[in-house]
C-alpha positions as CSV (number, residue, x, y, z in Angstrom):
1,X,41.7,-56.3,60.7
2,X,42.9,-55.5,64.2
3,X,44.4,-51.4,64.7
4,X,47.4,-51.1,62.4
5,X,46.8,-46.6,61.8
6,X,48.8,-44.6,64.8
7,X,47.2,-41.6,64.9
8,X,48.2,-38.8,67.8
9,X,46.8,-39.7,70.7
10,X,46.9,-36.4,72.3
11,X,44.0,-35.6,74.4
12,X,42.7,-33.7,77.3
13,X,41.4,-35.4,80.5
14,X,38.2,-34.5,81.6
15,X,36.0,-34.9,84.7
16,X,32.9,-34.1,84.4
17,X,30.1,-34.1,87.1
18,X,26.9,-36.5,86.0
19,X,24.4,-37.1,89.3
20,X,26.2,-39.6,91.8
21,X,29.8,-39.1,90.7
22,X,31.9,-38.3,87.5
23,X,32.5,-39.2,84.3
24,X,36.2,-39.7,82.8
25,X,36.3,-37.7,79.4
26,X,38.7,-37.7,76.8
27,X,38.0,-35.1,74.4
28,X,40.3,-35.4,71.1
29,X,40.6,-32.1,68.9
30,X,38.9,-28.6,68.9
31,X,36.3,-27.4,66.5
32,X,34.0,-28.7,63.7
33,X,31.5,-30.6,64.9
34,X,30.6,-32.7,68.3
35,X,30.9,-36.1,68.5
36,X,30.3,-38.3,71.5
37,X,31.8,-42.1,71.9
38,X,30.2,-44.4,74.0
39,X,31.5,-48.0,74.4
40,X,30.1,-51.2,75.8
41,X,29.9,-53.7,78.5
42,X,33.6,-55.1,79.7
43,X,35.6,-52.2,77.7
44,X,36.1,-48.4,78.0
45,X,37.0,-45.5,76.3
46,X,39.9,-47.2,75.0
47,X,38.1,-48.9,72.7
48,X,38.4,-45.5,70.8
49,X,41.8,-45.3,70.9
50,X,42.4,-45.2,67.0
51,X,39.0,-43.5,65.7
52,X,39.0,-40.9,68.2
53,X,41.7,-39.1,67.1
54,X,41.2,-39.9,63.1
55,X,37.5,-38.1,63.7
56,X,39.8,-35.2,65.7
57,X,42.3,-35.0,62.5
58,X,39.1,-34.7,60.3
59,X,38.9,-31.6,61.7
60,X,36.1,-32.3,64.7
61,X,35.8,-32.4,68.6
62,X,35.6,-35.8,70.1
63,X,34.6,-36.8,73.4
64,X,35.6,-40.6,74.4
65,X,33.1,-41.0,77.6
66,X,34.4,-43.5,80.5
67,X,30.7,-44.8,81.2
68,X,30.1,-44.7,85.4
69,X,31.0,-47.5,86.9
70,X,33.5,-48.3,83.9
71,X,37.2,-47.3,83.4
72,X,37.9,-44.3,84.9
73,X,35.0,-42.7,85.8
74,X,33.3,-43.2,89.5
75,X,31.9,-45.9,91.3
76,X,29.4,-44.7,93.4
77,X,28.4,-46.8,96.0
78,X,25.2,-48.4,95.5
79,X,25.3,-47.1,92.0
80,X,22.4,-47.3,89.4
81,X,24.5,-49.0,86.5
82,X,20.7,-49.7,84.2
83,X,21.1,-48.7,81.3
84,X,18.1,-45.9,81.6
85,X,20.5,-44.6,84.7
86,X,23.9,-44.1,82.2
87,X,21.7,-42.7,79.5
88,X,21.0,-39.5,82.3
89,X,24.5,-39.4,83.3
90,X,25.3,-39.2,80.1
91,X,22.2,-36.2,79.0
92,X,23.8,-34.4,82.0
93,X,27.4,-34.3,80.9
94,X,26.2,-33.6,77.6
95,X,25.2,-30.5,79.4
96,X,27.5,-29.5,81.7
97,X,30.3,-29.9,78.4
98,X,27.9,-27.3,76.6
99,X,27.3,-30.2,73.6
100,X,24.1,-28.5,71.8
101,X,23.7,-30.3,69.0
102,X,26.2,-33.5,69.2
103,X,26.5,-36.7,67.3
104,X,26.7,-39.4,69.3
105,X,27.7,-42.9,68.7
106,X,27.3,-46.2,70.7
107,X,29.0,-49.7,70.6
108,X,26.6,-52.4,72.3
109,X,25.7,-51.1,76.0
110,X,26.8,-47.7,74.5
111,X,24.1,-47.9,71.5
112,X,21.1,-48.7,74.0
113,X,22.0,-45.6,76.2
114,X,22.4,-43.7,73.0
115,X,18.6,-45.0,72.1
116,X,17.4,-43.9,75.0
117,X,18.7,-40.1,74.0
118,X,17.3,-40.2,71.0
119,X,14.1,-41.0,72.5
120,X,14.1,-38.6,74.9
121,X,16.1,-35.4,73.3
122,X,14.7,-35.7,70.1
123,X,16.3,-32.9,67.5
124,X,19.1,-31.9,70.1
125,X,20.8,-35.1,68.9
126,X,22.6,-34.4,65.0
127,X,22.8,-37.6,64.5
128,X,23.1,-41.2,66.5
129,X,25.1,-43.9,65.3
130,X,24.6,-47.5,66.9
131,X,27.0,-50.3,66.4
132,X,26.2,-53.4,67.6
133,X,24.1,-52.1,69.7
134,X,21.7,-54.2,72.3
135,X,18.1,-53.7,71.2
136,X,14.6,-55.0,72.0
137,X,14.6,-57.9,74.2
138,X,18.2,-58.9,73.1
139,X,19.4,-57.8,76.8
140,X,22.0,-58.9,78.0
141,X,23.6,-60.3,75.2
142,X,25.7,-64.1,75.7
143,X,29.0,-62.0,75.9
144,X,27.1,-60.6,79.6
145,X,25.7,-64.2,80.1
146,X,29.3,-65.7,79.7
147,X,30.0,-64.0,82.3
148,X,27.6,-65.3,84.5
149,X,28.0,-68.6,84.1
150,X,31.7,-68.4,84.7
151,X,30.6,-66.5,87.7
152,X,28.8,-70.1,88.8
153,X,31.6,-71.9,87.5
154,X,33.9,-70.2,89.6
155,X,31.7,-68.7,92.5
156,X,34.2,-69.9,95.1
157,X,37.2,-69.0,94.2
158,X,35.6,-66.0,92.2
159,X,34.3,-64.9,96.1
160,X,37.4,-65.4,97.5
161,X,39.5,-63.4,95.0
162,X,41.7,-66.0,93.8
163,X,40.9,-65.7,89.8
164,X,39.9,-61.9,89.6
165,X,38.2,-60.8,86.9
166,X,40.1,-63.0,84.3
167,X,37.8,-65.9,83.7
168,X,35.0,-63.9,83.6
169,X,35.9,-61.2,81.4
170,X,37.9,-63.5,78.9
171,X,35.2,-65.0,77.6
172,X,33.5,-62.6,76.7
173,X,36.1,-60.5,75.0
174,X,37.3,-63.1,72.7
175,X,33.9,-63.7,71.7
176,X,33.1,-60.3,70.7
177,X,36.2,-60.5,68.0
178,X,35.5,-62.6,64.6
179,X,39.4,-63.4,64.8
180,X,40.5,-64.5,68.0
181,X,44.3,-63.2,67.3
182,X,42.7,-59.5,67.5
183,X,42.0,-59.6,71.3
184,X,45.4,-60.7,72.4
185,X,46.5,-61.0,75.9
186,X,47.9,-58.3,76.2
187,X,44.5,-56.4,75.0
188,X,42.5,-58.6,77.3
189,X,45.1,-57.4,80.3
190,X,44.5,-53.6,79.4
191,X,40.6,-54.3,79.7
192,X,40.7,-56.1,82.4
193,X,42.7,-53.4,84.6
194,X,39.7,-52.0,86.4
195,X,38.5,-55.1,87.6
196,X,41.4,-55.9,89.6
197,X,41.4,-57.4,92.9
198,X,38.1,-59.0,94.9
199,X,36.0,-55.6,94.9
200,X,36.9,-55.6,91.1
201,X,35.5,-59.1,90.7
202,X,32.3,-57.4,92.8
203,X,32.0,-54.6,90.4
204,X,32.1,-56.3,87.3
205,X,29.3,-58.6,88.0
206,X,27.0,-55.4,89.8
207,X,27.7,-54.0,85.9
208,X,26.3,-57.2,84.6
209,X,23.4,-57.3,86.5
210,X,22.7,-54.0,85.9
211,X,21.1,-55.0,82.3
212,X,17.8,-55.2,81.7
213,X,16.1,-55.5,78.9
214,X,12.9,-53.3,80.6
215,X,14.8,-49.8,79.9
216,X,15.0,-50.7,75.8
217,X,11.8,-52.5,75.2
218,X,9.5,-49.7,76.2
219,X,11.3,-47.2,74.1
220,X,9.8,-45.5,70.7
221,X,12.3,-45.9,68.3
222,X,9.4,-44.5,65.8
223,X,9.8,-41.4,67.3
224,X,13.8,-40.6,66.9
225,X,14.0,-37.7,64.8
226,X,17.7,-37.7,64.5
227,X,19.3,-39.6,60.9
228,X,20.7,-42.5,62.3
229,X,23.4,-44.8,60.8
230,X,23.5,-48.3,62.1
231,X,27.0,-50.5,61.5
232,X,26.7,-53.9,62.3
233,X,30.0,-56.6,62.3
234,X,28.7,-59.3,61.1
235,X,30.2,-61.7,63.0
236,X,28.8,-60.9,66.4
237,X,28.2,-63.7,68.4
238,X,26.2,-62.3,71.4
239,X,23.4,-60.4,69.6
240,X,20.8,-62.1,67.4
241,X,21.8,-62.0,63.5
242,X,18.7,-60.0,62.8
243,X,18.7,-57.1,65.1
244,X,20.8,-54.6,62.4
245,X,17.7,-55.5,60.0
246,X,15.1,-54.9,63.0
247,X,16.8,-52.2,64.4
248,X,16.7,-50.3,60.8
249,X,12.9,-50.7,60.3
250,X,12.0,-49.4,63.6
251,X,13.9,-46.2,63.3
252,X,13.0,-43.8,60.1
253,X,15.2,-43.0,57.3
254,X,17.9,-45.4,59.3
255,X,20.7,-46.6,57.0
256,X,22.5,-50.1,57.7
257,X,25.8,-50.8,56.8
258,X,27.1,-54.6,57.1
259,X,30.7,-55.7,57.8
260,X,31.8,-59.3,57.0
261,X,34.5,-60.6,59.0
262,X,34.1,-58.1,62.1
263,X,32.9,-59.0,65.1
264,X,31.0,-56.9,67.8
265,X,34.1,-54.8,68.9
266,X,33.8,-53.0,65.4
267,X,36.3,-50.3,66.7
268,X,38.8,-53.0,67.2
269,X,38.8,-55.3,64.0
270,X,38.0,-52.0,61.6
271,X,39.1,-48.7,62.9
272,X,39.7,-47.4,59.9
273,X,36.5,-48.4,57.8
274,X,34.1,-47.0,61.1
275,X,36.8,-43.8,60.9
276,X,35.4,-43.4,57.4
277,X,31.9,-44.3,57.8
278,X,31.0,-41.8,60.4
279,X,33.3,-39.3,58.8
280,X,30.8,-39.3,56.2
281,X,27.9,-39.8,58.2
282,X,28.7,-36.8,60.5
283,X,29.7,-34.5,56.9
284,X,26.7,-35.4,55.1
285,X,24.3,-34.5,58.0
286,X,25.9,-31.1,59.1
287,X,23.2,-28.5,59.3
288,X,24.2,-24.9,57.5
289,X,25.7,-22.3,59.4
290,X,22.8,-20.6,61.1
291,X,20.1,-23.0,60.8
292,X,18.6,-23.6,64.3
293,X,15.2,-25.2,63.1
294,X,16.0,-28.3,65.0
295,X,17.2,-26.8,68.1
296,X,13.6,-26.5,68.9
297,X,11.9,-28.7,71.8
């Protein structure tokens, strides 16, 4: 079930400082509460194009991060791309946007960084919600190591610039769909903007090679104080089938919700059901006006 709800897309650009360069923010509506959007590996911001702005209309702020290095945001040379690296760019715009007390949710690449702040800010999170997000060992998933063996398929005419980005990135985006008619060309051309050219080529696989599993399998997901909802497309084909189920036993009071017929790129093949998942998750875990007892720390 591919986008099909038009919601306004009105939003306001926003660069915001985060160590060696800046982050490209798109923050949808004004009041209510927080909520951050992080996406994964080969995709941006965009991938929030239709649940951004239905959490907005529910009456909250929403902030679609461009992760650095991806989209929009900077490229600093010899940047740190790990996955412990994005998850302090991303603590420090948190800061300088004046987030307190956010929700933030993650979609693969995006869910580890957003394990990481869990770990490490502890109640200043409201809530986390991870979507097929990388976990444990499972680092890089097969999308990632699609792309490196296309990279040795093609390493000639990848060096020389011939092919661009195309062969390595399509791969991987049509696997991350259950339906393959959901990431049509036109979508795979759209993603596949930022990688244009030689230097794009370049980029994309610095990106890859950025993942490690190190920065996720030394993390206490026992100690994430935050309620956590995990959604899970059933369909992925880059992550291991049980990782939702591992995922939920290692992080308390964790709820796990399953969707048949999806695919990793949840925010693509069902907008609308994630729209209403975390519009419930992020109403049902609001503290009362006032309360700051888990401000503390």
């Amino acid at each position: 079930m591919p986008i099909t709800h038009d919601f306004s897309t009105d939003a306001d650009l926003i660069r915001v400082p985060a160590g060696p360069g800046s982050l490209h923010v798109e923050r949808y509506g004004q009041g209510g509460e927080s909520i951050v959007l992080l996406h994964g590996f080969a995709t941006s911001g965009f991938v929030w194009r239709a649940v951004a702005p239905g959490l907005a209309a529910a009456g909250h702020t929403v902030y679609a991060v461009d992760l650095m290095g991806y989209g929009e945001s900077d490229r600093p040379l010899d940047g740190d791309y790990s996955i412990a690296a994005q998850a302090e760019y991303v603590d420090r715009a948190l800061t300088e946007l004046r987030l307190v007390r956010p929700f933030v949710a993650g979609l693969d690449v995006g869910g580890a960084i957003v394990q990481r702040l869990a770990a490490a800010r502890g109640p200043r999170l409201a809530g986390l919600v991870l979507i097929n997000s990388l976990a444990f060992e499972e680092c890089p998933g097969r999308d990632v190591r699609a792309v490196q063996r296309a990279t040795a398929r093609f390493a000639f005419r990848v060096a020389r610039g011939v092919l661009g980005a195309a062969p390595l990135l399509r791969e991987a985006l049509v696997m991350n769909v259950a339906v393959s008619s959901h990431m049509p060309d036109r979508l795979i051309a759209r993603y596949l903007a930022p990688y244009a050219g030689r230097q794009g080529v370049t980029h994309l696989l610095t990106l890859a090679s950025a993942l490690d599993a190190d920065d996720l399998e030394e993390l206490d997901l026992g100690s994430i104080q935050a309620p956590a909802l995990i959604v899970w497309g059933s369909e992925d084909r880059a992550l291991d089938s049980g990782l939702a189920e591992r995922l939920q036993a290692a992080i308390p009071g964790s709820t796990l919700v399953r969707l048949e017929g999806v695919g990793r790129l949840v925010p693509e093949e069902a907008p609308e059901i994630l729209l209403q998942l975390m519009s419930e998750f992020v109403a049902s875990n609001v503290l009362p006006d006032g309360d700051t007892t888990d401000l503390e720390g």
